[in-house]
N, C-alpha and C positions, 0 to 999 in steps of 0.2 A: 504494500500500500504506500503511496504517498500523500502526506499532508503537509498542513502549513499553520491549523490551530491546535484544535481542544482534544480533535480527536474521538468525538460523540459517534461517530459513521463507524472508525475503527474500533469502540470500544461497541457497538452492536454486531458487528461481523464476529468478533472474539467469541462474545456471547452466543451466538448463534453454532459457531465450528466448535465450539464444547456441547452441543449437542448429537446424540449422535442420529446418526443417516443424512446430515448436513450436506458434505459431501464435499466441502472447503478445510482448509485451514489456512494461516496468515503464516510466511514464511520467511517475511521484514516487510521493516516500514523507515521510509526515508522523507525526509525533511529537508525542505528549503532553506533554513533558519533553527537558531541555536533554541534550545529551552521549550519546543512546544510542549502542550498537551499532548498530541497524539505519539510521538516521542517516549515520553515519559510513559505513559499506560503500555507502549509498548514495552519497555524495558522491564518494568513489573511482571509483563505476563512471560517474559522470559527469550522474547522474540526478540533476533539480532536488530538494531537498528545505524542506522548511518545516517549523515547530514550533509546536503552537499547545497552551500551559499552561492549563489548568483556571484557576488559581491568578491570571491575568491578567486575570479576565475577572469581571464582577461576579455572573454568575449562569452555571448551564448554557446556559441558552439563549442568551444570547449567545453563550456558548461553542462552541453547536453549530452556530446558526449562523454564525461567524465557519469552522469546519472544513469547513461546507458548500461556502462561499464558495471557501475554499481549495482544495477537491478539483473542484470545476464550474470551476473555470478550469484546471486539466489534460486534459478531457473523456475521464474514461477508463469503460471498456465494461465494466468489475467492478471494486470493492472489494476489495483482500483485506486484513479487520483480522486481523494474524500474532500474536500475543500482543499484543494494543492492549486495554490496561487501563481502558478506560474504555468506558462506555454512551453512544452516540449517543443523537440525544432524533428530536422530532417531526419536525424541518427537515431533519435530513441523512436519515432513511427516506423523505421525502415526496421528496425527488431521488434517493435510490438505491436505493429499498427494491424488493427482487426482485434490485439483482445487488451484495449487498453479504455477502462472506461470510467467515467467522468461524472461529476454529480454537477449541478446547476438547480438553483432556488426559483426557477420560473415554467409556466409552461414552451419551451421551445417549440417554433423559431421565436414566440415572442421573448421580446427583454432579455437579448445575450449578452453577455460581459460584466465587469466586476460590480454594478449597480443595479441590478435587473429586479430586485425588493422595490429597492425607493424608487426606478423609473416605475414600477406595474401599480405604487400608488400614485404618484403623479399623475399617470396616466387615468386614472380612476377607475382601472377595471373590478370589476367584484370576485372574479376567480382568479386565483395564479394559482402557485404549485412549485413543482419539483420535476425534474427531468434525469434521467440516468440513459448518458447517449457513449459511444463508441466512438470517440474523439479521433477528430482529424485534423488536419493543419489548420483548420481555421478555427476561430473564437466561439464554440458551443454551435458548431455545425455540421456534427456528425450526425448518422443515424441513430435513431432512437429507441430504445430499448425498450423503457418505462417512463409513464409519468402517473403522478398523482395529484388530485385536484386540492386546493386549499381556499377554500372562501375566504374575502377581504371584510372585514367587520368591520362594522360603522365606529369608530373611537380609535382603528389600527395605526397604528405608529411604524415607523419602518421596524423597530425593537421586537414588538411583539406577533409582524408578521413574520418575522425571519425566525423566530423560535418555534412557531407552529407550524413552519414550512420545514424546517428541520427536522421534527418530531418523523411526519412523513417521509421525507429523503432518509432517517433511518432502516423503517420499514420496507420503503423500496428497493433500497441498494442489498437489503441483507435479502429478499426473497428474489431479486433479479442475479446476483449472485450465486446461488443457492441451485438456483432453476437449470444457470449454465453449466456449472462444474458438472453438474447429474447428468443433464441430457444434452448439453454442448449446443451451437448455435451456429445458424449460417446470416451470409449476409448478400442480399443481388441488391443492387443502386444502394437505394436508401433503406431499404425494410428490410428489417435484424429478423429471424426468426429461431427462436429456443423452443429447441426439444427438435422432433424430425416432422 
């Protein structure tokens, strides 16, 4: 897994692969930045983890490949970027592109990119949500996996939609997750399909 906060996503997947018939387990988790959350829960549960800073690195591409690097020596069977703030480049899609997937706090294609909460209130819509899509080179425009709908309440603050949009994005990612490892997944254009 990659993250870049609390690590709520990664600490439902944990929970989920100590159940058994699951059909996952987490095998690391890497970090953009020193000190997260999802970091730390990892280290607890006993799972290798690594960090690899933007900031360290003289260019992205080094950068991406040096993450590439890092995740091809775990050899794991999907990606899941949980809240990971950052765009992978050419190098890590050319090794995992097809099972590398993404969470985003809207219903895509609307409201992609790192404000898509507070554009879907501005906007004044009554539904958003949560998306778990199969990332590609561009900013939350891959195909789509799952999503789940989140009604906007009358009083919503961007604070309190983003916590209930999260709540959701847990649930999604651990039973879309869940569904693949079991019955594996194809993909033509845009339409993901899990199971056969």
């Amino acid at each position: 897994m990659l993250v870049s906060g609390t690590g709520s996503i990664l600490q439902a997947l944990l929970d989920a692969c100590a159940e058994p018939g699951f059909g996952a387990r987490v095998v690391a988790v890497g970090a953009d930045r020193d000190g997260t959350g999802g970091a730390a829960r990892a280290a607890a549960a006993g799972i290798p983890t690594f960090v690899r800073r933007l900031q360290d690195f003289p260019d992205r591409v080094s950068w991406d490949r040096a993450l590439t690097q890092d995740c091809v020596e775990h050899k794991p069977d999907l990606i899941v970027a949980a809240g990971f703030l950052k765009l992978v480049g050419a190098d890590f899609l050319s090794e995992f592109g097809g099972r590398l997937i993404n969470t985003h706090p809207a219903l895509l294609p609307s409201f992609p990119g790192l404000h898509s909460v507070r554009d879907a209130l501005a906007y004044g819509v009554k539904v958003t949500g949560c998306s778990v899509i199969l990332a590609d080179a561009g900013v939350d425009s891959g195909p789509i996996l799952a999503q789940h709908a989140v009604p906007v309440l009358d009083g919503d603050d961007e604070d309190s939609l983003h916590e209930r949009i999260k709540v959701a994005e847990r649930s999604v990612v651990v039973d879309t997750v869940g569904r693949m490892v079991r019955n594996g997944w194809s993909v033509q254009g845009r339409t993901v399909r899990i199971g056969s």
